[in-house]
C-alpha positions as CSV (number, residue, x, y, z in Angstrom):
1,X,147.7,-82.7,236.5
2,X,149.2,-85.8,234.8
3,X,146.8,-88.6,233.8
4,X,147.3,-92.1,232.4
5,X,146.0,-91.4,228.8
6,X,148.9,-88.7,228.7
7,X,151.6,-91.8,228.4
8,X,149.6,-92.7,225.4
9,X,151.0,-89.6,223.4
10,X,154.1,-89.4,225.0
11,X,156.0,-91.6,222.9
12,X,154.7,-89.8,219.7
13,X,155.6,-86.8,221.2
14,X,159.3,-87.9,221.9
15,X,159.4,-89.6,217.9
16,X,158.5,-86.6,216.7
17,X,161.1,-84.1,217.7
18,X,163.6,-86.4,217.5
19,X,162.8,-87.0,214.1
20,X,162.7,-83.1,213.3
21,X,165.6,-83.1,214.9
22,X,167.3,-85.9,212.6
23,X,166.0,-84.1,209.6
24,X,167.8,-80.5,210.5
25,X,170.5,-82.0,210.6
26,X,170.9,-84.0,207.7
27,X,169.4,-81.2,205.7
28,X,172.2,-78.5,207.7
29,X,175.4,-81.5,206.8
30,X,173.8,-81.7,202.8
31,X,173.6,-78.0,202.7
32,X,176.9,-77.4,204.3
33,X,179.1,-80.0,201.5
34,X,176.6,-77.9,198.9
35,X,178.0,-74.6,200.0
36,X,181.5,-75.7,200.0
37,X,181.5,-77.6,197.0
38,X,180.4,-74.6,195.4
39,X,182.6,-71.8,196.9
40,X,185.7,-74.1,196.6
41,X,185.8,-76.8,194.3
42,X,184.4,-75.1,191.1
43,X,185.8,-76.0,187.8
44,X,185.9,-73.2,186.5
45,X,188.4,-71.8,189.1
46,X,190.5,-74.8,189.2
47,X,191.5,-74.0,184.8
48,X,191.9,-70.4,186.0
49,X,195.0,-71.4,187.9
50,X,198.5,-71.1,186.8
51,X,199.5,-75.0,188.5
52,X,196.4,-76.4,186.3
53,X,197.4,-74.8,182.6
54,X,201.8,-76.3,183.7
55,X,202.1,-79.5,182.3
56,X,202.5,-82.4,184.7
57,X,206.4,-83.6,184.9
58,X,206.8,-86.9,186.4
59,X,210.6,-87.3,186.9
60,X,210.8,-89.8,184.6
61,X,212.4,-87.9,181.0
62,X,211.9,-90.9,179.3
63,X,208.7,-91.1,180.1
64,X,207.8,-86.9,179.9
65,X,209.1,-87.3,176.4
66,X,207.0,-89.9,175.2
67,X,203.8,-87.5,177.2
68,X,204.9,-84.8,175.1
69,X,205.4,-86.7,171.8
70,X,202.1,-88.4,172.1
71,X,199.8,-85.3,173.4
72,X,201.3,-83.5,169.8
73,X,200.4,-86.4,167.9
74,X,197.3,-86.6,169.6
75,X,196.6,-82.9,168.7
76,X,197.8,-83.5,165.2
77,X,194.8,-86.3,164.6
78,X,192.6,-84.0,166.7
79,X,192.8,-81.2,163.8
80,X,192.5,-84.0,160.9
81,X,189.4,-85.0,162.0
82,X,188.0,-81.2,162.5
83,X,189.1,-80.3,159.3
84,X,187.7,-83.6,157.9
85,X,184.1,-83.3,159.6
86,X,184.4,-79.8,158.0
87,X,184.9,-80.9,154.6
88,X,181.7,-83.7,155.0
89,X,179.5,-80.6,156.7
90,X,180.5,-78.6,153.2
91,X,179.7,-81.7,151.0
92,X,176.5,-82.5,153.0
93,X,175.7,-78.6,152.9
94,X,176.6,-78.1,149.3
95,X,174.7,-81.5,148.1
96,X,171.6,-80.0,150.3
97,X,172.1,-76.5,148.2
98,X,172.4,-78.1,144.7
99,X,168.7,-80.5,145.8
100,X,167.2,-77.2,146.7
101,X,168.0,-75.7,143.7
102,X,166.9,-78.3,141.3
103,X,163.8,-78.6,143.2
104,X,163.3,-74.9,142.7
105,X,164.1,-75.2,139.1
106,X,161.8,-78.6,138.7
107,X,159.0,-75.7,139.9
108,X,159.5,-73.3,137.9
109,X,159.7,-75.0,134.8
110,X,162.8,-74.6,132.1
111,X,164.2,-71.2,132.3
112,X,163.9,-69.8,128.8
């Protein structure tokens, strides 16, 4: 039996499944680009392949040339500066050894 105080809820009733409703599917189309992001557009794969690891050519020789000439000199400063922040790591290591040492010495008095 239908009464009048049953059109009260009703429109609750109708909000409320269709917002469940809106929220599976949002939730389905987020965990769908999720899933396929994952499975195919990992980063990992995409150095694993053999088109990634070719260098680009751009038709232009001029052009590919000056690429190449500039990715070597590029590299070039690239292992300056390693072997530089190498040689300040030593010199920052080697002054730390030398305090540690004098400290050790300050404690222990003059050797004899």
């Amino acid at each position: 039996m239908f009464h009048l105080h049953h059109l009260i809820f009703l429109p609750f009733f109708v909000l409320f499944h269709v917002v469940g409703f809106l929220f599976l599917a949002f939730a389905a189309v987020i965990l769908t680009k999720a899933f396929r992001r994952r499975r195919c557009g990992s980063a990992s794969r995409m150095k694993e392949r053999p088109e990634a690891t070719r260098p680009a050519r751009f038709g232009n020789e001029a052009f590919d040339d000056y690429r190449r000439a500039t990715l070597r000199k590029l590299e070039a400063e690239a292992e300056e500066f390693r072997k530089y922040l190498d040689g300040l790591r030593r010199a920052a290591d080697a002054a730390a050894f030398e305090a540690f040492l004098k400290s050790r010495r300050a404690e222990n008095g003059p050797a004899a």
